[in-house]
TIMI-2910 file (N, C-alpha, C, CB; in pm, 1 decimal, decimal comma, always signed):
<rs>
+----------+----------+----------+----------+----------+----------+----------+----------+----------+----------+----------+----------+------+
!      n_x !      n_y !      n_z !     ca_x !     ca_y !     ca_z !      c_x !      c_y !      c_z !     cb_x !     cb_y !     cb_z ! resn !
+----------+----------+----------+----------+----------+----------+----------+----------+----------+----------+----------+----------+------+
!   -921,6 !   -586,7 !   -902,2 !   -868,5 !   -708,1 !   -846,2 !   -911,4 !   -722,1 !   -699,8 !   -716,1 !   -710,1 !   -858,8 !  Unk !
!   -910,9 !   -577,0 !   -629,5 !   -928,9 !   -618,9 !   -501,2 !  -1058,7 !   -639,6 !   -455,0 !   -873,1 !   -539,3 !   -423,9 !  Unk !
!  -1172,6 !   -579,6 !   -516,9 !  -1276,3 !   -574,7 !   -547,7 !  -1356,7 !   -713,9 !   -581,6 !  -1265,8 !   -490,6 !   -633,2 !  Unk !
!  -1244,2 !   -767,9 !   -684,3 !  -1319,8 !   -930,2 !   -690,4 !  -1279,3 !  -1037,7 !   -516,1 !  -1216,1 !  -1039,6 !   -873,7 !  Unk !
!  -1229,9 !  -1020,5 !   -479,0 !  -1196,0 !  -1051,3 !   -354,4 !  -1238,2 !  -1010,0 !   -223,4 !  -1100,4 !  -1034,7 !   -355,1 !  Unk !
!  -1320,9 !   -916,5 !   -231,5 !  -1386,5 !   -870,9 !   -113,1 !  -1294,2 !   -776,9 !    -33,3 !  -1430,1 !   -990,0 !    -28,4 !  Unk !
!  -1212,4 !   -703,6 !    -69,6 !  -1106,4 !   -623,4 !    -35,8 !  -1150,1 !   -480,4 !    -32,9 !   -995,8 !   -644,9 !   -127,0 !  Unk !
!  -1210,9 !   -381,0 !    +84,0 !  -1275,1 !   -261,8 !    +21,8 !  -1165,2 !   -182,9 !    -14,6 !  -1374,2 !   -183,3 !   +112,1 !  Unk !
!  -1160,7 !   -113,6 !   -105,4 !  -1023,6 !     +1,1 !   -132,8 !  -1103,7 !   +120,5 !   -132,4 !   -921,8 !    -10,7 !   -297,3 !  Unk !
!  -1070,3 !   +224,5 !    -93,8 !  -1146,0 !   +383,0 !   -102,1 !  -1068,0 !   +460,8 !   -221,4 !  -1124,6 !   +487,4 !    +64,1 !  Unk !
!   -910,4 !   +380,7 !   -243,1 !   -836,3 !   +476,6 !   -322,4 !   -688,8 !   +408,2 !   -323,4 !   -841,8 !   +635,7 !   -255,0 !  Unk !
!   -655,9 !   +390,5 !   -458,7 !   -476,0 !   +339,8 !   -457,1 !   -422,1 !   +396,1 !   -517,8 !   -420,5 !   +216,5 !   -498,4 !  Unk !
!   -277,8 !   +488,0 !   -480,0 !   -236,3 !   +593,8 !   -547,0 !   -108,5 !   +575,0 !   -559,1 !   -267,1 !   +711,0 !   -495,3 !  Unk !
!    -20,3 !   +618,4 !   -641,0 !   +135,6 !   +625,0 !   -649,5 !   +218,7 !   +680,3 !   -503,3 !   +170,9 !   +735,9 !   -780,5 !  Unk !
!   +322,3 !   +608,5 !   -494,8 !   +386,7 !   +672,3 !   -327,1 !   +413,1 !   +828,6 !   -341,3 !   +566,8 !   +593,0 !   -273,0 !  Unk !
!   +482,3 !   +870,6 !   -497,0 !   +530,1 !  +1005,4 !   -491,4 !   +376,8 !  +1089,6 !   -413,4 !   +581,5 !  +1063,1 !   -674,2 !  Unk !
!   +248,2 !  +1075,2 !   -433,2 !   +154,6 !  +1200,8 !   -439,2 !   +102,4 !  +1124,0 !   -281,6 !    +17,0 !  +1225,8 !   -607,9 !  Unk !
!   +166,2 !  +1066,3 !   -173,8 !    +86,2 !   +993,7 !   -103,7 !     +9,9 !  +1177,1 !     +2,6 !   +201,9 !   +834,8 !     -3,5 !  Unk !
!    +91,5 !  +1224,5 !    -20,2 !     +1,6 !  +1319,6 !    +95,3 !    -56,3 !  +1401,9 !    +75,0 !    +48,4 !  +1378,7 !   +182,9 !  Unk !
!    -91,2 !  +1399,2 !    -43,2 !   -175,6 !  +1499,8 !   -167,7 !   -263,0 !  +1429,5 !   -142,5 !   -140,1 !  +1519,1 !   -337,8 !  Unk !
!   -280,8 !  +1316,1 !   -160,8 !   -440,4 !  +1206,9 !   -174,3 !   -476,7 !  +1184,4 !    -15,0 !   -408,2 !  +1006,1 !   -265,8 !  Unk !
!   -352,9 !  +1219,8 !    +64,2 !   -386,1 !  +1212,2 !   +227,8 !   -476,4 !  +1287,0 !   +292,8 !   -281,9 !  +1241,2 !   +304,0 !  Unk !
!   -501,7 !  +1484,9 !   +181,8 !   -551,3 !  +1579,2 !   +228,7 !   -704,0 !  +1575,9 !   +140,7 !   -449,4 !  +1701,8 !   +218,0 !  Unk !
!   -626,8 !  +1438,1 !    +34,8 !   -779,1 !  +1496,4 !     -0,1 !   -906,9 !  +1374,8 !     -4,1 !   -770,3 !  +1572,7 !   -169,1 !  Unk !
!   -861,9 !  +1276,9 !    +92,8 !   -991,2 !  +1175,3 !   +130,7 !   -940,7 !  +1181,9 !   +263,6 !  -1011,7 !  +1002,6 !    +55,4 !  Unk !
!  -1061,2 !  +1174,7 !   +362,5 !  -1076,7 !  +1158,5 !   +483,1 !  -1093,4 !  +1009,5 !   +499,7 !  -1179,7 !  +1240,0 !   +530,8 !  Unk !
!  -1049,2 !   +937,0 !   +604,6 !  -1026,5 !   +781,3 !   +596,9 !   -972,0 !   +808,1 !   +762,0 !   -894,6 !   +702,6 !   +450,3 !  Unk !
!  -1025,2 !   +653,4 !   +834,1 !   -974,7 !   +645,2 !   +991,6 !   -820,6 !   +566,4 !   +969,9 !  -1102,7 !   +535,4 !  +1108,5 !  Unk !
!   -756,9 !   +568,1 !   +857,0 !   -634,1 !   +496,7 !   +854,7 !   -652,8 !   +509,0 !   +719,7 !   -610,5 !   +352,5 !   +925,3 !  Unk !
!   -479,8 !   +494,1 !   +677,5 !   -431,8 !   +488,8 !   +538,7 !   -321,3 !   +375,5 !   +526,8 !   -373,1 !   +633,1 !   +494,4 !  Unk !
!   -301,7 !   +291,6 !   +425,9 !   -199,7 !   +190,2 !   +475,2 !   -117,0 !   +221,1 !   +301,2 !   -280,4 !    -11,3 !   +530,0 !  Unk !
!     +6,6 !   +200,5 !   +320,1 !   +122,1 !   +179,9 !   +182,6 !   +175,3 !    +34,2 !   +193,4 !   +277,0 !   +297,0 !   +190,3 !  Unk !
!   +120,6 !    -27,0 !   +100,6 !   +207,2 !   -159,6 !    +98,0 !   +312,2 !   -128,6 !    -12,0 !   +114,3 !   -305,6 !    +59,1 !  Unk !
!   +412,3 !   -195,3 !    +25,3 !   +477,2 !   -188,2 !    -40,1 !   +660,9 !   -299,4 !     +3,9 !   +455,3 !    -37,4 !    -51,4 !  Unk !
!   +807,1 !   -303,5 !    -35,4 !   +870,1 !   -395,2 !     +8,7 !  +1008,6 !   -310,5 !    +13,6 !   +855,4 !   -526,8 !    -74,0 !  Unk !
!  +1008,3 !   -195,9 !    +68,7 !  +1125,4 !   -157,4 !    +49,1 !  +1180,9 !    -56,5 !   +224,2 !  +1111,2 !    -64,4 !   -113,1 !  Unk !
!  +1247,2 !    -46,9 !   +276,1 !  +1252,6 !    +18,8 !   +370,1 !  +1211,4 !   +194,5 !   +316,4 !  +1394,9 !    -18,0 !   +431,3 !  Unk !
!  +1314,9 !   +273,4 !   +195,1 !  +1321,6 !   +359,9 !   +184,8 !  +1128,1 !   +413,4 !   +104,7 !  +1467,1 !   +365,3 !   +122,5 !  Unk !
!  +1027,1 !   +321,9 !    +73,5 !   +880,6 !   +317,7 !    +72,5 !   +830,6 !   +346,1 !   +228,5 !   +828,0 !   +166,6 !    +13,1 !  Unk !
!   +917,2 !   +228,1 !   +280,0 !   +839,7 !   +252,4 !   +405,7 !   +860,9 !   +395,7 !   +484,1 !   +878,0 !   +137,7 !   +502,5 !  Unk !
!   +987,7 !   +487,9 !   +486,4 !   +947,5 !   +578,4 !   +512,0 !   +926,0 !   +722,4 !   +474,9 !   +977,2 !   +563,7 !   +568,9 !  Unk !
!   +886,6 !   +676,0 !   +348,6 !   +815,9 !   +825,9 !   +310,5 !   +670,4 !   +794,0 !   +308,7 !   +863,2 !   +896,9 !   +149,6 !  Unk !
!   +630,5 !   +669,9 !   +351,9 !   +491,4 !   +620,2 !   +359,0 !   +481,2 !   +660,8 !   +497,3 !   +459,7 !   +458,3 !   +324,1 !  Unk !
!   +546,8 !   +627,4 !   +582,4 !   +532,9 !   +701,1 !   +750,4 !   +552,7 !   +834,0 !   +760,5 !   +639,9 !   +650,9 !   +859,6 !  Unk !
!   +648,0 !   +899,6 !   +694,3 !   +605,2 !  +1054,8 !   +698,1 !   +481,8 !  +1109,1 !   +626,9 !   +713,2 !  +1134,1 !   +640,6 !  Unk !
!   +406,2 !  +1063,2 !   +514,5 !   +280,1 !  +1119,9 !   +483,9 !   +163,5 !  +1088,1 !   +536,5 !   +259,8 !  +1109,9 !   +376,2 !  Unk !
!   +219,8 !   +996,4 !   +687,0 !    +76,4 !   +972,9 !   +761,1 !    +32,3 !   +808,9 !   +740,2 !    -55,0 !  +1084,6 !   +683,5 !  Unk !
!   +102,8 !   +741,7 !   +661,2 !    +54,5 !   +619,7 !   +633,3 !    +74,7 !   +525,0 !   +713,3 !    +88,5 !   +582,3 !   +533,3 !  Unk !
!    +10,2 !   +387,0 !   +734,5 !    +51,0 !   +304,4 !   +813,1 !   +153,6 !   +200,8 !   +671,4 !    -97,0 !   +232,7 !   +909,7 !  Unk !
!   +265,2 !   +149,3 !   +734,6 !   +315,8 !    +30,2 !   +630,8 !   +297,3 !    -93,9 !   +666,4 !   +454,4 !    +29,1 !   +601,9 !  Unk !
!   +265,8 !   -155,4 !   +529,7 !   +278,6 !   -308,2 !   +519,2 !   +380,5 !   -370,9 !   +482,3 !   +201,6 !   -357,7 !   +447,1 !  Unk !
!   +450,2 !   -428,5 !   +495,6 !   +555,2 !   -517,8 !   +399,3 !   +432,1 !   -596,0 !   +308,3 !   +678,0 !   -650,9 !   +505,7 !  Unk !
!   +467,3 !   -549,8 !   +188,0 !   +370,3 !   -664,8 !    +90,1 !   +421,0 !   -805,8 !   +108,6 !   +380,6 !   -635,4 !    -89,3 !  Unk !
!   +580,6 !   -848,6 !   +156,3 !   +569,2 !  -1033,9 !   +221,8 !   +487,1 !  -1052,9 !   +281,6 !   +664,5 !  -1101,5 !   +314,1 !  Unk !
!   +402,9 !   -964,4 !   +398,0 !   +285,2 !   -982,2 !   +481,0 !   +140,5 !  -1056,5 !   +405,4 !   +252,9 !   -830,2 !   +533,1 !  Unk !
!   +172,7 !  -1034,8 !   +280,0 !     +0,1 !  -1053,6 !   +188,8 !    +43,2 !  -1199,4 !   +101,7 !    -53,3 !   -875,0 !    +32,7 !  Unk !
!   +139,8 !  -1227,4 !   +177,8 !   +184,1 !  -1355,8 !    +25,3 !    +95,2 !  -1473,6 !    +76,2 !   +400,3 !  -1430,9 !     +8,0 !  Unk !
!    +40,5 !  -1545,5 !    -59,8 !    -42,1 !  -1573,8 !    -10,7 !   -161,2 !  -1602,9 !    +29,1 !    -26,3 !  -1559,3 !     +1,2 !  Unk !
!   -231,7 !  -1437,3 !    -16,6 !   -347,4 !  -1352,0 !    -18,6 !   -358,9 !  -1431,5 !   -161,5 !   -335,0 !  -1164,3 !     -1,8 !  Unk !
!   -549,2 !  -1409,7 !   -197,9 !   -570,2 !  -1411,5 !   -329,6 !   -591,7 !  -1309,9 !   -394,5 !   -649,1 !  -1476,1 !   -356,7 !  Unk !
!   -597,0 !  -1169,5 !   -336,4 !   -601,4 !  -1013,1 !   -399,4 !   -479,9 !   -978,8 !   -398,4 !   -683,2 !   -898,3 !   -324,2 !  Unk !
!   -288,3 !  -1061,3 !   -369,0 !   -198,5 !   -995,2 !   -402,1 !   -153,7 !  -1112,4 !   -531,9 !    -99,1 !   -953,6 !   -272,0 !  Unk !
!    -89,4 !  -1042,5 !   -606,7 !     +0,4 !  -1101,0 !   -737,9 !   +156,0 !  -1158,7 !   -658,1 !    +38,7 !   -942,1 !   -878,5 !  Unk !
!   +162,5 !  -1069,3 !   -502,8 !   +306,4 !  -1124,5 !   -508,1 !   +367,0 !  -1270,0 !   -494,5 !   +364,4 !  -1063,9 !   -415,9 !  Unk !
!   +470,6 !  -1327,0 !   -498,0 !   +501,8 !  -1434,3 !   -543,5 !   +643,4 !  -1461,0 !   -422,0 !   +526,1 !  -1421,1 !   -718,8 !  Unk !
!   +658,3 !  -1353,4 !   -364,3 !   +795,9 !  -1410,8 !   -275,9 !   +941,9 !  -1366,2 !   -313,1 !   +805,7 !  -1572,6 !   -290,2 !  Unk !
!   +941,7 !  -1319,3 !   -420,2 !  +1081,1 !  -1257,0 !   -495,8 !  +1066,9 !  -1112,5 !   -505,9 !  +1108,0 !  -1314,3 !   -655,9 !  Unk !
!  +1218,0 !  -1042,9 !   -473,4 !  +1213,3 !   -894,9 !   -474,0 !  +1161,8 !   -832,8 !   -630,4 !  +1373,1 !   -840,4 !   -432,4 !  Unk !
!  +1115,7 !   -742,6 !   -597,8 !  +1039,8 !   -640,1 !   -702,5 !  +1181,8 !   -633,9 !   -831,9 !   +993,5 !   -441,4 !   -604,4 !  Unk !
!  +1160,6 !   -629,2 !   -925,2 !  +1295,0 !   -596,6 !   -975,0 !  +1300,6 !   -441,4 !   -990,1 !  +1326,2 !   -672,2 !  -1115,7 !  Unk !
!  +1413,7 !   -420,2 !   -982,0 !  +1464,2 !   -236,7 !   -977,1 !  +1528,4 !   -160,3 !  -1099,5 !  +1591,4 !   -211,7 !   -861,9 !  Unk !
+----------+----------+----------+----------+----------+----------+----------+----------+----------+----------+----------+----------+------+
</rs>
């Protein structure tokens, strides 16, 4: 998807393994999108920068739509 959009990705991984995939690609920045505070910081403790995915609404490489994720 992101790919048809001109979006480079090196790698998109599940939040649980974020600092497993942190040690094992070298990258000048890592970003977690995602919409939740308690994402956002286990995405800042494994080194990541966060996005609020509301930030991408909008975008034509996000699906989101403006309504919370359901849980």
């Amino acid at each position: 998807m992101w790919e048809e959009h001109g979006v480079a990705v090196d790698f998109a991984v599940r939040k649980r393994i974020l600092e497993t995939m942190r040690a094992q690609f070298n990258a000048h920045v890592y970003y977690h999108m995602d919409d939740s505070d308690m994402n956002r910081h286990y995405a800042i403790l494994a080194g990541f920068a966060f996005l609020p995915v509301d930030t991408a609404t909008g975008e034509p490489w996000t699906l989101y739509d403006g309504e919370p994720s359901p849980r």
